[in-house]
C-alpha positions in Angstrom: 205.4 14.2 230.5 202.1 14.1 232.7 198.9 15.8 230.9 197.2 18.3 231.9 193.5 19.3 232.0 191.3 21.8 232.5 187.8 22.4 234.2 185.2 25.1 234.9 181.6 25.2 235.9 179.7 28.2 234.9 176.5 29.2 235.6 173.7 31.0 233.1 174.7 34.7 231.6 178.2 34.0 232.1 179.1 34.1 228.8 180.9 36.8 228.7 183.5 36.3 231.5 183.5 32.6 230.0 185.3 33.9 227.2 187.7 35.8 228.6 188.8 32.9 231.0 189.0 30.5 228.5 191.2 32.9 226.2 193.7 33.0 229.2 194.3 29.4 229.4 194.6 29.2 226.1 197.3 31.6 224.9 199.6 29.0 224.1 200.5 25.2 223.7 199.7 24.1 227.6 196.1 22.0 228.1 195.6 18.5 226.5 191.8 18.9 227.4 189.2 21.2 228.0 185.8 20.6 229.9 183.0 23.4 230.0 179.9 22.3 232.1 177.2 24.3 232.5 176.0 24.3 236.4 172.7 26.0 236.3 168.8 25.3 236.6 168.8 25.4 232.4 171.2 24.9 229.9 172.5 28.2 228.4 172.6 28.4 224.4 175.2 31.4 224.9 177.9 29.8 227.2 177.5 26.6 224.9 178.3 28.6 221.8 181.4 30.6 223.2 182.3 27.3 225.0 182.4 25.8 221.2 185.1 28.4 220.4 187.5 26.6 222.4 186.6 22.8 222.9 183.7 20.3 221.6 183.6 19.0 225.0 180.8 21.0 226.9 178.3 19.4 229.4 175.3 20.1 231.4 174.9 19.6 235.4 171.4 20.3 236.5 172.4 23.1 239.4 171.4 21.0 243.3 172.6 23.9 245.4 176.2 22.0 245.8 179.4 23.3 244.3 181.4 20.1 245.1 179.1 17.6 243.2 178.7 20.0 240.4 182.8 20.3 240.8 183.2 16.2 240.8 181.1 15.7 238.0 183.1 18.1 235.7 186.6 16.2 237.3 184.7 13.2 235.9 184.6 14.4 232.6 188.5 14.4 232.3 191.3 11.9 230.8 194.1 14.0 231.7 196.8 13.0 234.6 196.4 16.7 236.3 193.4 18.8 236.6 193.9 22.9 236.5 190.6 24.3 237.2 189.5 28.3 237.4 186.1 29.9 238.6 184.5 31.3 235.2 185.2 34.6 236.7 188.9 34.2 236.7 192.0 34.6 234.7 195.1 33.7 234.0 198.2 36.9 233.2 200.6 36.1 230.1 203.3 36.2 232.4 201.9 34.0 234.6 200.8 31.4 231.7 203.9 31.1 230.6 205.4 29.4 234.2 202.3 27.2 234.1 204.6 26.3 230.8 207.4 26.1 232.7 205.9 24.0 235.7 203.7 21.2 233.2 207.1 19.0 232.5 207.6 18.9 236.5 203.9 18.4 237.4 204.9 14.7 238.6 207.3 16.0 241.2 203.9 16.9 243.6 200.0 15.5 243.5 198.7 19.2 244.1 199.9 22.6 243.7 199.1 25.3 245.6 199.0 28.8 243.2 198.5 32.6 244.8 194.8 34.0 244.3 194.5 37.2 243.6 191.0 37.7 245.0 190.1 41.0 244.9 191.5 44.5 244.0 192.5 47.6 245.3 192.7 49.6 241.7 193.3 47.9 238.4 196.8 45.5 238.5 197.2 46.1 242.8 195.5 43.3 244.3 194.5 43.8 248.0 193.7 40.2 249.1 195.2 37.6 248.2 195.0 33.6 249.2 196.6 30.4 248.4 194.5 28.1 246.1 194.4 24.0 245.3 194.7 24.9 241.4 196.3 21.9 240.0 196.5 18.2 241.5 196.7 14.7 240.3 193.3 12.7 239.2 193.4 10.5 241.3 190.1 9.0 244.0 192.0 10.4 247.2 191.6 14.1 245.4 188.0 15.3 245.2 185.8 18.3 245.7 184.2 18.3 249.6 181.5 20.1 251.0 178.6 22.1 249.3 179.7 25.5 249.5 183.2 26.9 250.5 184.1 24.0 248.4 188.1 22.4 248.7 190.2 19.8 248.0 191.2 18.2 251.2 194.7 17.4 251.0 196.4 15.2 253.7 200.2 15.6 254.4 200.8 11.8 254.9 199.3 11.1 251.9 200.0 13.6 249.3 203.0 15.5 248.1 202.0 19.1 247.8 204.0 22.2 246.7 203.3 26.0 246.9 204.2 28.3 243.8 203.3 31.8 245.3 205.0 33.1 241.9 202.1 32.2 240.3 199.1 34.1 240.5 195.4 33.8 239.6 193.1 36.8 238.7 189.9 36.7 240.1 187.0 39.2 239.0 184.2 39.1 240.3 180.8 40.3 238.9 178.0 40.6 241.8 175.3 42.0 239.7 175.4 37.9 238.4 175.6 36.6 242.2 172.2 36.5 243.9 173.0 38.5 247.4 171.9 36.0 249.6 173.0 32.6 247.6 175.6 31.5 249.7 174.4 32.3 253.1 171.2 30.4 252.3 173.0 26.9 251.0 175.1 27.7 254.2 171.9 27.5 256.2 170.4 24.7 254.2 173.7 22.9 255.1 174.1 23.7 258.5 171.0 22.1 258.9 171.7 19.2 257.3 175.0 18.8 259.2 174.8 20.8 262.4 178.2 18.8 264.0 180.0 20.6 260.8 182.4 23.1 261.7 183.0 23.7 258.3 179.5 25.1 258.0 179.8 26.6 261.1 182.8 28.8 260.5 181.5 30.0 257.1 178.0 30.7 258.1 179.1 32.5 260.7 181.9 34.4 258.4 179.6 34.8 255.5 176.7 36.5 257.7 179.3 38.9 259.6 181.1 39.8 256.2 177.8 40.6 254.2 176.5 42.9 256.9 173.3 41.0 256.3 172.7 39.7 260.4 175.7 40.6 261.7 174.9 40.2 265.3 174.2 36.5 264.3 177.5 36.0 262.8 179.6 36.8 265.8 176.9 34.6 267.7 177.7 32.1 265.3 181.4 32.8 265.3 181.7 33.2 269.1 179.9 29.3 269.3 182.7 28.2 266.7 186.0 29.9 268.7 184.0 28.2 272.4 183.7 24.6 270.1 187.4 24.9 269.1 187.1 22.5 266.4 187.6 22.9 262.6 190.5 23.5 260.7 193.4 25.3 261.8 193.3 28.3 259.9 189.4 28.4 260.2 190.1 29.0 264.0 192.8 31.6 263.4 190.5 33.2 261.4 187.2 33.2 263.7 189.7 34.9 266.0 191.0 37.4 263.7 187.0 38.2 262.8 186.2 38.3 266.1 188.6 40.9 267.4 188.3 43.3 264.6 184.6 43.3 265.3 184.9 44.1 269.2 187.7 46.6 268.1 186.2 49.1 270.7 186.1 46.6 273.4 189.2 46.4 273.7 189.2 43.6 276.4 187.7 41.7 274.4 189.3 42.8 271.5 192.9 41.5 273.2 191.6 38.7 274.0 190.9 37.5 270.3 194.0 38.6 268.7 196.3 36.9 271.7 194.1 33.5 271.3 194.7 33.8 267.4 198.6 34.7 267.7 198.9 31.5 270.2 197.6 29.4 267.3 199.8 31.3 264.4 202.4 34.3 264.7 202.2 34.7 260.8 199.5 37.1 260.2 200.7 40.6 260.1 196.8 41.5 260.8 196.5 40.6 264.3 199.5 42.8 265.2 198.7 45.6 263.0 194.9 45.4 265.6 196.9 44.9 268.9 199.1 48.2 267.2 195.8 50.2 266.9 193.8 49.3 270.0 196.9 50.1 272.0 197.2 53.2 270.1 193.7 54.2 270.6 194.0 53.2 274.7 197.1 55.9 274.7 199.6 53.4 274.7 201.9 54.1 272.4 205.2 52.3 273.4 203.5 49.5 273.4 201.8 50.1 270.2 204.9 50.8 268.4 206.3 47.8 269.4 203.2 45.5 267.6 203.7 47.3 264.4 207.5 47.1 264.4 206.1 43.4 265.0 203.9 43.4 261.8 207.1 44.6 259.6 208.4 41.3 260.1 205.7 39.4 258.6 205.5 38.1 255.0 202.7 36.7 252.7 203.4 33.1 253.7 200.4 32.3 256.6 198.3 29.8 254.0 195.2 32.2 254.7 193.3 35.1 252.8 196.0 37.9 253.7 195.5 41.6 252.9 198.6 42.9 251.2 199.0 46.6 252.7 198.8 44.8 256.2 202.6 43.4 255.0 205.1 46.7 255.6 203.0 49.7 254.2 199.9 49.6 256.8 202.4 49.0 259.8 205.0 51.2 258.5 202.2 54.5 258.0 201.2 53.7 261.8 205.0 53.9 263.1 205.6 57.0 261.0 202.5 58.9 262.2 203.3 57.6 266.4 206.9 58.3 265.6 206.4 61.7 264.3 202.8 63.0 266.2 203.8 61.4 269.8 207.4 60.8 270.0 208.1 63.9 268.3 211.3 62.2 266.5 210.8 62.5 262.6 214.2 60.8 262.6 212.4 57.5 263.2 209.3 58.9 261.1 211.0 59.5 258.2 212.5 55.8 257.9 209.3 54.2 258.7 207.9 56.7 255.2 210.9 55.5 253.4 209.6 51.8 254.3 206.2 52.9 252.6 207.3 54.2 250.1 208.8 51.3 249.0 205.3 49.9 248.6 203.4 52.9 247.0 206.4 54.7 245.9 204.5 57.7 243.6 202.0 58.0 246.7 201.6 61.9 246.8 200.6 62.5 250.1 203.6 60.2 251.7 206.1 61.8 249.1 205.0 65.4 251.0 205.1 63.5 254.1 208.8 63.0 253.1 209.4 66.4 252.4 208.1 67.7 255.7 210.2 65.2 257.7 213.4 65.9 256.1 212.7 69.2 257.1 212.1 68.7 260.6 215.3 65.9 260.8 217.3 69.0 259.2 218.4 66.5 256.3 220.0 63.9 258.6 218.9 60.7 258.5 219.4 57.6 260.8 220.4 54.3 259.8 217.8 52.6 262.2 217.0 49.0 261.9 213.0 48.8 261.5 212.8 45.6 263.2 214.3 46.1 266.3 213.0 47.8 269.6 214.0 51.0 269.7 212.3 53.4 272.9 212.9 51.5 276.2 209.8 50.8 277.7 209.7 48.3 281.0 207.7 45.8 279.1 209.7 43.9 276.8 208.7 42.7 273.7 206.8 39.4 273.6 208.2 36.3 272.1 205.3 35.7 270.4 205.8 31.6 270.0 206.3 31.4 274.0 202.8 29.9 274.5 203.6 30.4 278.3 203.4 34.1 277.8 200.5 34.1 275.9 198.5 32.8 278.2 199.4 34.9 280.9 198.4 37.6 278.5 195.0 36.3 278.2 194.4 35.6 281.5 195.6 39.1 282.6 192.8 40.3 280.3 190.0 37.9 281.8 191.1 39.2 284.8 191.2 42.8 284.2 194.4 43.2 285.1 198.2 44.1 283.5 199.8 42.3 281.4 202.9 39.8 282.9 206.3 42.2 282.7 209.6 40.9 282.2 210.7 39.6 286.2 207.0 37.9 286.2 208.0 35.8 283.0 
């Protein structure tokens, strides 16, 4: 059987979310090795003694601004055939320590494995975003930590064998107060500098900037330079569009525009449909807003991006309820899109009242009514949403100011 083991860098005053990582990983028989290295400008007496709780094999990285050496220099540190590394900040569930059990005696059947992230939280236990994460892959010289900040492990398809458990989750929990405010955004600078050809530093600069409400205005400059580049990863792209036309949500030309580039690249992300859903809702056009939610329904948590998990059924299915009920005055079709909610938040008080109301107005009789397929005749049909043809009649109907292609133009 392959062995398996374990890294994290932490920085000073970390001690006490040290502890409660490395009590996660180490609930049961699982790591052959553990290596604690201390990234910061001085070594830390208090992460070194609760370090010495759980392994004698503790180090010190003088901190240069860059995650990825930092990273590489703890990977260094290892014997193990497989690395499983956590941010200090993170955690691993019983439940989900136990199928690391289950998955060490098959770790040769990939060279990384991609685990879920639970990144942040709506309320204790209900994560809101989540992402998929490099968390374990072979040592070997192919597999290493790149770029400063935003660091990953670049895999490459011809080369490595890579799986995805999205059973197995990672709890992240962040503490800010620790986090200087502007840390990131000024390595990202630093960097950009430093490598201004980078998309990588490119997309996050801009990201990071727009997301922090620090200069906002400079991160959809930044951004807007990125989408015109179109170069970077994939999902870097899909994202600078998915950025871009949440921000321009009131122009809704624009708007359109972003979320039909990003839906050309990927028809995965339930978020792009849920916006076209809510600027077309907000123009007055409801048909055609029902029929991008109905599209959102059919999404799942599969698009290898940070994904927000009430834009997967419940977001879409509240939307179609309230345009059902408050402008197609049919609380038939209301009341199933609430059941559909309710699935997700099923003790939610104010949809369970919602409930009562609409079995009211249905006088008790409900509809079997598929929720994924189009259900109010409208002269626009529904867009095939991989017909790349299409698409691009759609954006150039909106650079052009004029209406979108209908079904005889198509």
């Amino acid at each position: 059987m392959s062995t398996l083991g374990f890294n994290v860098i932490v920085d000073v005053d970390r001690s006490t979310e040290l502890e409660a990582c490395l009590k996660s990983i180490t609930q049961g028989p699982l790591l052959d090795e553990i290596i604690v290295t201390i990234a910061a400008p001085h070594f830390d007496k208090e992460i070194e003694k609760i370090a010495k709780k759980f392994t004698d094999k503790i180090y010190y990285f003088k901190w240069n601004k860059n995650f990825s050496s930092a990273r590489n220099f703890c990977l260094d540190k290892l014997s193990t055939d497989y690395v499983f590394w956590l941010d200090s900040d993170d955690i691993i569930s019983p439940e989900n320590f136990k199928l690391l059990q289950d998955l060490k005696p098959h770790l040769d059947e990939a060279d990384v494995y991609l685990l879920t992230y639970n990144y942040s939280w709506n309320s204790p236990g209900i994560p809101c975003l989540i992402q998929p994460r490099e968390r374990i892959f072979r040592r070997i010289d192919s597999l290493r930590w790149s770029y400063a900040i935003h660091e990953v492990v670049i895999c490459l398809s011809y080369m490595h064998r890579v799986k995805e458990r999205r059973d197995i989750a990672i709890d992240h929990h962040r503490n800010d107060s620790n986090v200087p405010p502007l840390r990131n955004i000024e390595i990202l600078r630093e960097q950009r500098k430093l490598n201004p050809e980078d998309p990588h530093y490119h997309f996050y600069l801009g990201r990071d900037l727009l997301e922090s409400g620090h200069n906002t205005e400079e991160g959809i400059q930044i951004l807007e330079d990125f989408f015109r580049k179109n170069y970077g990863y994939e999902n870097d792209r899909i994202n600078a569009c998915l950025k871009l036309a949440e921000y321009y949500k009131k122009d809704y030309t624009t708007s359109l525009k972003y979320a039909f580039q990003g839906i050309s690249r990927s028809t995965k992300h339930a978020e792009f449909y849920i916006l076209l859903g809510s600027v077309y809702a907000e123009m007055g056009n409801y048909d055609r807003a029902i029929q991008y939610y109905e599209e959102a329904l059919t999404k799942d948590l599969n698009a290898g991006f940070c994904q927000t998990l009430l834009s997967y059924r419940f977001n879409p299915a509240i939307s179609l309820s309230f345009l059902y009920h408050q402008y197609k005055h049919d609380p038939q079709h209301a009341l199933h899109y609430n059941e559909i909610a309710l699935q997700t938040d099923p003790t939610n008080q104010a949809l369970l009242e919602k409930k009562k109301q609409l079995i009211k107005e249905s006088s008790g009789t409900i509809c079997k009514i598929s929720a994924f397929s189009p259900v109010i005749p409208v002269d626009i049909i529904i867009p095939t949403y991989n017909n790349l043809e299409y698409l691009r009649a759609c954006l150039n109907s909106i650079e052009q100011n004029t209406d979108y292609p209908r079904s005889e133009e198509r």
